[in-house]
Backbone as CSV, one residue per row, in Angstrom:
resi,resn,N_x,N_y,N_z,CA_x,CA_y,CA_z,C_x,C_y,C_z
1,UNK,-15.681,4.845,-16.461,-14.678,5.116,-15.453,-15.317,5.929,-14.330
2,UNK,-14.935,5.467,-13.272,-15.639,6.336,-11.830,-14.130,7.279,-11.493
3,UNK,-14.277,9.102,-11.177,-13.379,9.040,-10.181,-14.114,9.782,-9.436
4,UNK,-13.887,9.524,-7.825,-14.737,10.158,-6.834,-14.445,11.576,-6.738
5,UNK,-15.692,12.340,-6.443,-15.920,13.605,-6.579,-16.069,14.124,-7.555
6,UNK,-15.766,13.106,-8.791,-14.864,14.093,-10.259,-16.510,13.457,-11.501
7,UNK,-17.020,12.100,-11.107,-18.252,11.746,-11.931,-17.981,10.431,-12.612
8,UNK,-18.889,10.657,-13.156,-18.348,9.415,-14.032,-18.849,9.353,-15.595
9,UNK,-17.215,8.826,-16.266,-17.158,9.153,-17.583,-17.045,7.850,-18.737
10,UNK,-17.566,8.409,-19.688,-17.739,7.082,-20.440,-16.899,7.984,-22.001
11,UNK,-16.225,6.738,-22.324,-16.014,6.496,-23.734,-16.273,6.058,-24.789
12,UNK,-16.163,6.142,-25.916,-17.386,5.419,-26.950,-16.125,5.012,-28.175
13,UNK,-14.979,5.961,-27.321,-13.417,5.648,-28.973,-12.316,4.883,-28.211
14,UNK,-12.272,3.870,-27.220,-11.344,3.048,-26.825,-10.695,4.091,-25.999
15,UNK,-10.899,4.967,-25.364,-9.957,6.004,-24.239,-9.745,6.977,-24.976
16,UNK,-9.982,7.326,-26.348,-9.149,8.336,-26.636,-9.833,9.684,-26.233
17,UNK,-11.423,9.980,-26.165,-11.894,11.202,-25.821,-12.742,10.665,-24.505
18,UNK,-13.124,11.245,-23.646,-14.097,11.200,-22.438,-15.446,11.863,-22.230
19,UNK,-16.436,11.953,-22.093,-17.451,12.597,-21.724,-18.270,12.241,-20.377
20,UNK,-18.621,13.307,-19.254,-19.013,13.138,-18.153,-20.454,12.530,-18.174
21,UNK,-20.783,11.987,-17.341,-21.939,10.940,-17.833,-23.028,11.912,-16.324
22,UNK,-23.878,13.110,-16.774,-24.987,13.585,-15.478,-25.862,13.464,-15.355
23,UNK,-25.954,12.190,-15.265,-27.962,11.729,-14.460,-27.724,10.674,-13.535
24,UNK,-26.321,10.771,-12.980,-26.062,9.936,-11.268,-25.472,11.159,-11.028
25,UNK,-25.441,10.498,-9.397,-24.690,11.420,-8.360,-23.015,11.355,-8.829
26,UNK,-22.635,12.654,-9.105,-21.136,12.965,-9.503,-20.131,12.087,-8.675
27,UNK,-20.659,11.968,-7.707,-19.691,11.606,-6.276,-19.669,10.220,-6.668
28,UNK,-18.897,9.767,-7.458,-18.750,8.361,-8.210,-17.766,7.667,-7.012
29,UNK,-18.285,6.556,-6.905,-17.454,5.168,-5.903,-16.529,4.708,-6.691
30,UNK,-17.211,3.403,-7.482,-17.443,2.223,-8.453,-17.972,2.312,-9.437
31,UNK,-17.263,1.283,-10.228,-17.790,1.026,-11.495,-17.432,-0.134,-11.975
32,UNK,-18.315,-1.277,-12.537,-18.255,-2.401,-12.958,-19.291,-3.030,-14.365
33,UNK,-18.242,-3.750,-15.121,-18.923,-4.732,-16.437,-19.313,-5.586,-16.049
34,UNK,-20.518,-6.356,-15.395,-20.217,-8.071,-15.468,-20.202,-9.031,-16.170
35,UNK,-19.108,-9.698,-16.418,-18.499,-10.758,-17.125,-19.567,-11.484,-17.944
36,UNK,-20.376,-11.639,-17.716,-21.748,-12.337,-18.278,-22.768,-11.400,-19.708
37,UNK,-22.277,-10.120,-19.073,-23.456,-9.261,-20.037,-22.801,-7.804,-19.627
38,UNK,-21.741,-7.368,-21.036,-20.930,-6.609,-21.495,-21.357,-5.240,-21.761
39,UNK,-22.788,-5.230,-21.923,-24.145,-4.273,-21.891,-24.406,-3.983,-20.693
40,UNK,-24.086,-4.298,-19.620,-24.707,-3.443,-18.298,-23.483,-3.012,-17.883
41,UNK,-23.689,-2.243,-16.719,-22.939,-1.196,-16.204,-23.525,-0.889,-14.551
42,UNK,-22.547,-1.709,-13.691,-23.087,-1.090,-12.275,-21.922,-0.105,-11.489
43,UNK,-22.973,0.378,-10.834,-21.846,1.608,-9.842,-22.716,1.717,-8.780
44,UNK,-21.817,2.723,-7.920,-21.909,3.067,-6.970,-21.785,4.540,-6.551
45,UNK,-22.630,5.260,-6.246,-22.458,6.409,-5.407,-23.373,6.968,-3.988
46,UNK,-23.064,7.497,-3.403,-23.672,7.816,-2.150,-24.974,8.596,-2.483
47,UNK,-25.565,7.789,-1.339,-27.050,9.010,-1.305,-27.410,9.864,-0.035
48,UNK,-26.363,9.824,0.014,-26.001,10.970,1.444,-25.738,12.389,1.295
49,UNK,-25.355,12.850,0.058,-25.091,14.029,-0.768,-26.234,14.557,-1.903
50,UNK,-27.128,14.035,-2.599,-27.564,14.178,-3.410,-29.026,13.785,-3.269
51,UNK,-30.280,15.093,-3.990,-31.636,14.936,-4.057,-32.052,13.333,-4.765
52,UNK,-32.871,13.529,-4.188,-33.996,12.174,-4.305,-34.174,12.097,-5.303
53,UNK,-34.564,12.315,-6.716,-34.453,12.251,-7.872,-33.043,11.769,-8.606
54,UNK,-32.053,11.876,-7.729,-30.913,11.707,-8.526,-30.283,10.287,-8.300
55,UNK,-30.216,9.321,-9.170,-29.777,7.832,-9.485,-28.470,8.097,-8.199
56,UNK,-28.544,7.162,-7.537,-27.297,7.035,-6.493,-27.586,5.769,-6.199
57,UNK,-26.739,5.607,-4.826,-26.914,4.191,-3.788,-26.175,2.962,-5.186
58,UNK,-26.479,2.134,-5.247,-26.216,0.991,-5.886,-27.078,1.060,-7.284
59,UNK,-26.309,1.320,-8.594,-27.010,1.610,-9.790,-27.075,0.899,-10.736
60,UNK,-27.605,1.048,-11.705,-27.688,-0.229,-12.784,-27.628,0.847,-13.902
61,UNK,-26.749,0.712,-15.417,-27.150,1.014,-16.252,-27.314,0.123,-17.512
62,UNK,-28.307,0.231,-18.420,-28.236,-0.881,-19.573,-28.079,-0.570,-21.088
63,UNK,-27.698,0.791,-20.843,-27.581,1.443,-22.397,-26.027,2.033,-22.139
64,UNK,-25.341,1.474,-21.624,-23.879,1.806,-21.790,-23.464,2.822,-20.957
65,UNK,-24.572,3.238,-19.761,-24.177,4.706,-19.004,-25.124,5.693,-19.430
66,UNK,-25.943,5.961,-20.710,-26.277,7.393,-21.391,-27.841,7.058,-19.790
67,UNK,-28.096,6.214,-19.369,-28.905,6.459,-17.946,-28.972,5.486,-16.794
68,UNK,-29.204,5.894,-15.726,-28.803,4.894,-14.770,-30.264,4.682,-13.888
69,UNK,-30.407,3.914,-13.240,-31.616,3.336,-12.333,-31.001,3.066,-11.207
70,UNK,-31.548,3.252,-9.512,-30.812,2.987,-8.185,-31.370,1.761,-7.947
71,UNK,-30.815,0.803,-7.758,-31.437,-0.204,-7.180,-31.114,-0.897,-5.734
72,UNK,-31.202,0.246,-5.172,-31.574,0.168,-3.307,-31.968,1.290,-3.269
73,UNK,-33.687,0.896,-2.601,-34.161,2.198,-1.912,-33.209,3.219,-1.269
74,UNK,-34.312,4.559,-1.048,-33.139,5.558,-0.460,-33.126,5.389,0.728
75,UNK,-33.803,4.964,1.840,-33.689,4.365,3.133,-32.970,3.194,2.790
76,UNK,-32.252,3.400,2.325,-31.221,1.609,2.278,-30.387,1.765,3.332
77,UNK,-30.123,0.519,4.266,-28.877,0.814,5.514,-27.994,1.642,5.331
78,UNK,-27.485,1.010,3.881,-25.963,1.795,3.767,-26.136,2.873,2.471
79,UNK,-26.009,4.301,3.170,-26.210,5.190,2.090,-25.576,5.848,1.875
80,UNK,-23.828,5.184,2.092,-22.447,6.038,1.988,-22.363,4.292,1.184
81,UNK,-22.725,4.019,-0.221,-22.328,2.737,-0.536,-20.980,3.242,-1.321
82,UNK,-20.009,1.892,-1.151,-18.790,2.167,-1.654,-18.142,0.803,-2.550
83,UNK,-17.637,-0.060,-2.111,-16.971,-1.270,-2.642,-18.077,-2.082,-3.020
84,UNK,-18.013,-2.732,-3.995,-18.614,-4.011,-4.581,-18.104,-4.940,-5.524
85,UNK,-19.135,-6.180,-5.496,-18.244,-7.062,-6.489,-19.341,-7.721,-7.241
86,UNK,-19.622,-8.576,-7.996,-20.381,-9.924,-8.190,-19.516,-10.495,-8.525
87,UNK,-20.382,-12.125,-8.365,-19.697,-13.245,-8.349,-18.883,-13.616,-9.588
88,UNK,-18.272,-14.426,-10.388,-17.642,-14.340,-11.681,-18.123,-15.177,-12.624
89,UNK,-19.215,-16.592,-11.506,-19.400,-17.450,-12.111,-21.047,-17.103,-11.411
90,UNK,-21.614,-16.394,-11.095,-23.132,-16.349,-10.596,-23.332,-14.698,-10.954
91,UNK,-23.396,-14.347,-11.897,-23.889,-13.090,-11.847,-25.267,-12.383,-10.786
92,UNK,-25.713,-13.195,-10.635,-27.380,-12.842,-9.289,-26.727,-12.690,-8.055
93,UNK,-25.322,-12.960,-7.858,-24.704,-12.823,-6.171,-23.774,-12.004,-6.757
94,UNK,-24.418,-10.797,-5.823,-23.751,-9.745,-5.714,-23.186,-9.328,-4.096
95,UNK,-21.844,-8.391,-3.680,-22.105,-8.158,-2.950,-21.661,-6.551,-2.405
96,UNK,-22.341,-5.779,-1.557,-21.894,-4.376,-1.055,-21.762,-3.741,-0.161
97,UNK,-20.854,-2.949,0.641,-20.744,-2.408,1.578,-20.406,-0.939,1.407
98,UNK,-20.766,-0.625,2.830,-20.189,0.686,3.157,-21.025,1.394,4.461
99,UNK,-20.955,2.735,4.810,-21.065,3.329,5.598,-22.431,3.889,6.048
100,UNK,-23.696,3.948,6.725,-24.488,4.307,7.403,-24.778,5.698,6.457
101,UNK,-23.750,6.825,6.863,-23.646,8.241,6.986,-22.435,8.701,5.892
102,UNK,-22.425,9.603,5.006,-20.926,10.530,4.715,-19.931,10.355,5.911
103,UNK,-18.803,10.876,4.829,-17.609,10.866,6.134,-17.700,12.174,6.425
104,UNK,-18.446,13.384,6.382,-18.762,14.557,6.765,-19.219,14.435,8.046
105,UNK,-20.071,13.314,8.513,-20.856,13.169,9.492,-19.572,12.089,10.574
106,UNK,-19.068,11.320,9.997,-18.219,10.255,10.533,-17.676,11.549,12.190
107,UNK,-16.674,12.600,11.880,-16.048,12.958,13.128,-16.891,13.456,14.066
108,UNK,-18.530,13.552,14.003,-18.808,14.299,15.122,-19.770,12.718,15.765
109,UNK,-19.969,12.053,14.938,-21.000,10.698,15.359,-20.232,10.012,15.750
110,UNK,-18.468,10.060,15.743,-17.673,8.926,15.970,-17.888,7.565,15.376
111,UNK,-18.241,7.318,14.228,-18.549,5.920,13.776,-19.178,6.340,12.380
112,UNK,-19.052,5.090,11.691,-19.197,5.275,10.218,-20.657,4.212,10.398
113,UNK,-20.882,3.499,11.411,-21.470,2.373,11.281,-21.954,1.470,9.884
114,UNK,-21.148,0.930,9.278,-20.866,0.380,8.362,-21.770,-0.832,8.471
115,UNK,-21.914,-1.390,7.048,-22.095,-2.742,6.924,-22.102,-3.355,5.445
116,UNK,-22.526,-4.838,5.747,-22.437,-5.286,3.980,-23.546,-6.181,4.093
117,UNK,-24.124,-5.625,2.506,-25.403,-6.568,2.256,-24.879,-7.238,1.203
118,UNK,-25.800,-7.811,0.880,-25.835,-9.141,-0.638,-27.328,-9.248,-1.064
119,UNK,-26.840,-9.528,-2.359,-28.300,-9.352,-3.477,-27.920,-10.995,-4.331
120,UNK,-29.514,-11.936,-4.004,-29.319,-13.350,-4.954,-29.957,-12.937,-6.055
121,UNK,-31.019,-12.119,-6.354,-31.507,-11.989,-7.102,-30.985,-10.881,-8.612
122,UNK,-30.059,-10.828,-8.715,-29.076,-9.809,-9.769,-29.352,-8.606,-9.094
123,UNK,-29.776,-7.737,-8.089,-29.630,-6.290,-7.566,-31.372,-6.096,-7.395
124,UNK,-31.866,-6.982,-7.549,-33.561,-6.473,-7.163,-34.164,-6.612,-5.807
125,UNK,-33.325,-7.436,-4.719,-33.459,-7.369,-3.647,-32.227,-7.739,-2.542
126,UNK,-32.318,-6.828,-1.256,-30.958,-6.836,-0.432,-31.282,-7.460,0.588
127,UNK,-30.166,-8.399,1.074,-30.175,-8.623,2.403,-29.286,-8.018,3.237
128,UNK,-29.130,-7.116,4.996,-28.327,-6.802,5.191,-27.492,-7.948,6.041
129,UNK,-26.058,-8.409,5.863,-25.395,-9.399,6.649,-25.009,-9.023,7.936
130,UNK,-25.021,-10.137,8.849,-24.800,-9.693,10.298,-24.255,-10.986,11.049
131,UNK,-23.968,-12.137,10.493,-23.724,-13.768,11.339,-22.217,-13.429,11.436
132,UNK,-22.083,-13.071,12.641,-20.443,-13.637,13.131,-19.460,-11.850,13.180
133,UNK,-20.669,-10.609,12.539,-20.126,-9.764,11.984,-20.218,-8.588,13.652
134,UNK,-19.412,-7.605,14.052,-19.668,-6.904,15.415,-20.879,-6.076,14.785
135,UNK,-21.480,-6.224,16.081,-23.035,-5.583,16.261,-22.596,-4.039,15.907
136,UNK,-21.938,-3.418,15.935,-21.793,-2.214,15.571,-20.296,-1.745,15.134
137,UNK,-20.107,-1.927,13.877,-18.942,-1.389,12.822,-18.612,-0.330,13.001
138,UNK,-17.684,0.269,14.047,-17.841,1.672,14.065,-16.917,1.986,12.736
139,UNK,-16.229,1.624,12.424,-14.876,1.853,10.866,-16.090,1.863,9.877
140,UNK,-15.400,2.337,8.586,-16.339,2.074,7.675,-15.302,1.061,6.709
141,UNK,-16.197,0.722,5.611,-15.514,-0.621,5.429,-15.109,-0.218,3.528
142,UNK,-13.559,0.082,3.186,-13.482,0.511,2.511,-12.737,-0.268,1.121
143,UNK,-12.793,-1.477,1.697,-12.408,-2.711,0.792,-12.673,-3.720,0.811
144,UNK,-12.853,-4.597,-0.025,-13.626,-5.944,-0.418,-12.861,-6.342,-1.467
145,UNK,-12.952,-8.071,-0.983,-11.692,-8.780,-2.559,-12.712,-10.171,-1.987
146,UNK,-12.699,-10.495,-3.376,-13.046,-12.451,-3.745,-12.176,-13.390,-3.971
147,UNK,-12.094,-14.268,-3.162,-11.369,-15.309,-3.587,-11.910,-16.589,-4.479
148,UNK,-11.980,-17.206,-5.361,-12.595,-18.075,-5.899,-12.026,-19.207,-6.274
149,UNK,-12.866,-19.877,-5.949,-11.994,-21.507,-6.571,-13.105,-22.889,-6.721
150,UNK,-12.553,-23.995,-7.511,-13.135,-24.733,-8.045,-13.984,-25.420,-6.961
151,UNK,-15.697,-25.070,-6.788,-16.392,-25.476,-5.486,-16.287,-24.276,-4.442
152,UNK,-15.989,-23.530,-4.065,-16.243,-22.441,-3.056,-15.480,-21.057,-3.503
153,UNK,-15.784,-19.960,-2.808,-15.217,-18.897,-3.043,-15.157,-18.094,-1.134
154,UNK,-14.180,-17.247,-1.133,-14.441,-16.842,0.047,-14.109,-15.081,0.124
155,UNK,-14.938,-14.336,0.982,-15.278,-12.959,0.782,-14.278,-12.270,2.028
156,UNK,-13.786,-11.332,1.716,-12.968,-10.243,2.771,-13.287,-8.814,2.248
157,UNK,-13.523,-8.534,3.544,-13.617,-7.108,3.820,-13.005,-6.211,4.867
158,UNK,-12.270,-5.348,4.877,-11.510,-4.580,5.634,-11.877,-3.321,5.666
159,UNK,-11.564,-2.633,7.258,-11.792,-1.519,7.372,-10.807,-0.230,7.833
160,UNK,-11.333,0.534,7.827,-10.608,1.889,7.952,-9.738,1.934,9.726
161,UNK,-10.267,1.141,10.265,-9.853,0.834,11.724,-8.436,-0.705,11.612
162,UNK,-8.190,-0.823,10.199,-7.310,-1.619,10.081,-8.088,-3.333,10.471
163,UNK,-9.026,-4.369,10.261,-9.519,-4.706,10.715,-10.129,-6.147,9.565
164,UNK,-9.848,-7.091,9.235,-10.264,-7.782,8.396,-11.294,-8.919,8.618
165,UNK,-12.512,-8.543,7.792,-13.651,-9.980,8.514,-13.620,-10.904,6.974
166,UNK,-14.217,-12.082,7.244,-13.758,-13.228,6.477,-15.042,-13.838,5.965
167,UNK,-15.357,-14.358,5.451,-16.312,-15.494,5.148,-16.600,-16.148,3.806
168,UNK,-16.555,-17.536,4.441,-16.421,-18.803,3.070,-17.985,-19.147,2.713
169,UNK,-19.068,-18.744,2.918,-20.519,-19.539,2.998,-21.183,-18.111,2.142
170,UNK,-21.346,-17.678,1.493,-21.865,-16.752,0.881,-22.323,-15.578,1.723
171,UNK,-21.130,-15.052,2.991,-22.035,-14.048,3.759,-22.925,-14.129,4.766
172,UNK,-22.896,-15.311,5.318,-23.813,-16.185,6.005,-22.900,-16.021,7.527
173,UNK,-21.706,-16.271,7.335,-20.924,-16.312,8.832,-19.919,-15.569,8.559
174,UNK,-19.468,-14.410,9.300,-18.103,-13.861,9.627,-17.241,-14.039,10.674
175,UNK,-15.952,-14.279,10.599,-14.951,-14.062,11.576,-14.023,-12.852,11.177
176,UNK,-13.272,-12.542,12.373,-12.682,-11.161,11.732,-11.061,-12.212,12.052
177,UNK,-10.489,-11.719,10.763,-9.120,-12.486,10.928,-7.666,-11.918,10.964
178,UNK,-8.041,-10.335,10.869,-7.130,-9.545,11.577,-7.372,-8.345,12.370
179,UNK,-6.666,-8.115,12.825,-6.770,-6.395,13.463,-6.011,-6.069,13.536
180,UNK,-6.088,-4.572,13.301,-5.281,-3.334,13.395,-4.596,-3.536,12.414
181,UNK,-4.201,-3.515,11.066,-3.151,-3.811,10.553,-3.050,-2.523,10.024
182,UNK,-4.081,-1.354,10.029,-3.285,-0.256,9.309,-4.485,-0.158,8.496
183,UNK,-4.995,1.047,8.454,-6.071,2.051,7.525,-6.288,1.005,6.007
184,UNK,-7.681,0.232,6.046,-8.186,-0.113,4.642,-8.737,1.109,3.927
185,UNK,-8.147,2.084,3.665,-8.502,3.163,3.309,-8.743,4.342,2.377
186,UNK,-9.370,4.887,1.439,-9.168,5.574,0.401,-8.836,7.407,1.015
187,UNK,-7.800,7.903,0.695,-7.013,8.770,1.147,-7.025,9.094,2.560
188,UNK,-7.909,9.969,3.238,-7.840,10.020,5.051,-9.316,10.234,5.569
189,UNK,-9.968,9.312,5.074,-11.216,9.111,4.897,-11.228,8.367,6.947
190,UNK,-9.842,7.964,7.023,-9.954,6.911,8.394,-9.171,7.999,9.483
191,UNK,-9.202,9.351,9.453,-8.670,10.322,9.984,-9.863,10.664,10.850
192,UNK,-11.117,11.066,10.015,-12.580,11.084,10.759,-12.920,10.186,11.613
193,UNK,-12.307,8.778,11.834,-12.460,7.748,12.480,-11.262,7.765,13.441
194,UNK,-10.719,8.114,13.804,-9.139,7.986,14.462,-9.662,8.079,15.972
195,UNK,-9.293,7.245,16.230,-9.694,6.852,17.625,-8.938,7.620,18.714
196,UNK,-9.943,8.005,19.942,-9.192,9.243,20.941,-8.181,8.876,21.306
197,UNK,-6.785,9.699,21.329,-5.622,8.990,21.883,-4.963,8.473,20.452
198,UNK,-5.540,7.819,19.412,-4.882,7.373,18.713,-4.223,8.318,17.455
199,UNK,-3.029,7.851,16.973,-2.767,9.317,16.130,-3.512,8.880,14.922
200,UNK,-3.447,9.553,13.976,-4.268,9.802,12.896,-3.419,9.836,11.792
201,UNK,-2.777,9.300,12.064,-1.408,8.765,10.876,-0.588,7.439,10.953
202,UNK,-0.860,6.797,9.561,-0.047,5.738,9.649,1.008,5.353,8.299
């Protein structure tokens, strides 16, 4: 179980007791089984907060959590990583986003500059995506959902600027297919982002 700020905890008795799991960054995102192999364990936490030694960014564990490995360098684009998924039926397509910088940094830089990469190879190498996507994300991008179906699947991601981009080709082309609809947001994370003039409540 990830909760942000709080770490991340593993069980070994079906929920009934918890223990904090400390050799990642506390500042827990995500957390995911993939469907394929019930034995690994990926997450997510930022490496924007935490020494170089300490497992962050996009993680892998294979002993149930008791240790974790980062698998994106620490110069990785995005080192406020947050949402992810893999595929259901391709475990090697993975995909992740998030923010440049902390949201500590977000109100004085004005921009989260966000983005989303994808990994074919199960998490051993990233590409960052950019076909169809704005040259500069100032929102950060705080949700991601898969759609899947028999022959294609198609990817959305939304941001904190209310803002939805689309794509059916594995990440290859984006269109954005809404705007403004209102903070994709985890608590007021899109307050640091609130545009001049604009209120900061919705």
């Amino acid at each position: 179980m990830a909760v942000e700020v709080g770490g991340f905890l593993r069980s070994t008795d079906g929920g009934k007791s918890w223990t904090t799991i400390d050799n990642i960054n506390p500042d827990a995102h995500r957390v995911l089984i993939p469907v394929n192999d019930p034995t690994k364990l990926y997450g997510t936490a930022p490496t924007t907060n935490c020494g170089p030694e300490t497992p962050a960014g996009f993680c892998v564990s294979s002993d149930g959590g008791v240790s974790w490995k980062s698998m994106t360098p620490r110069d990785f684009r995005i080192g406020y990583v947050d949402p992810f998924f893999v595929h259901p039926k391709d475990p090697n397509l993975l995909f992740v986003a998030g923010a440049k910088t902390g949201p500590g940094t977000w109100r004085n830089l004005h921009t989260a500059d966000a983005r989303v990469a994808r990994s074919r190879d199960g998490d051993k190498t990233w590409d960052i995506l950019s076909g169809g996507l704005p040259e500069h994300i100032r929102a950060n991008i705080e949700g991601m959902a898969m759609d899947v179906w028999n022959g294609g699947y198609a990817i959305f991601a939304g941001t904190t600027d209310g803002d939805v981009f689309y794509s059916d080709d594995e990440g290859e082309h984006w269109r954005t297919i809404i705007k403004g609809i209102g903070p994709v947001s985890k608590s007021h994370d899109y307050v640091n982002l609130a545009l001049e003039g604009q209120a900061a409540h919705h």
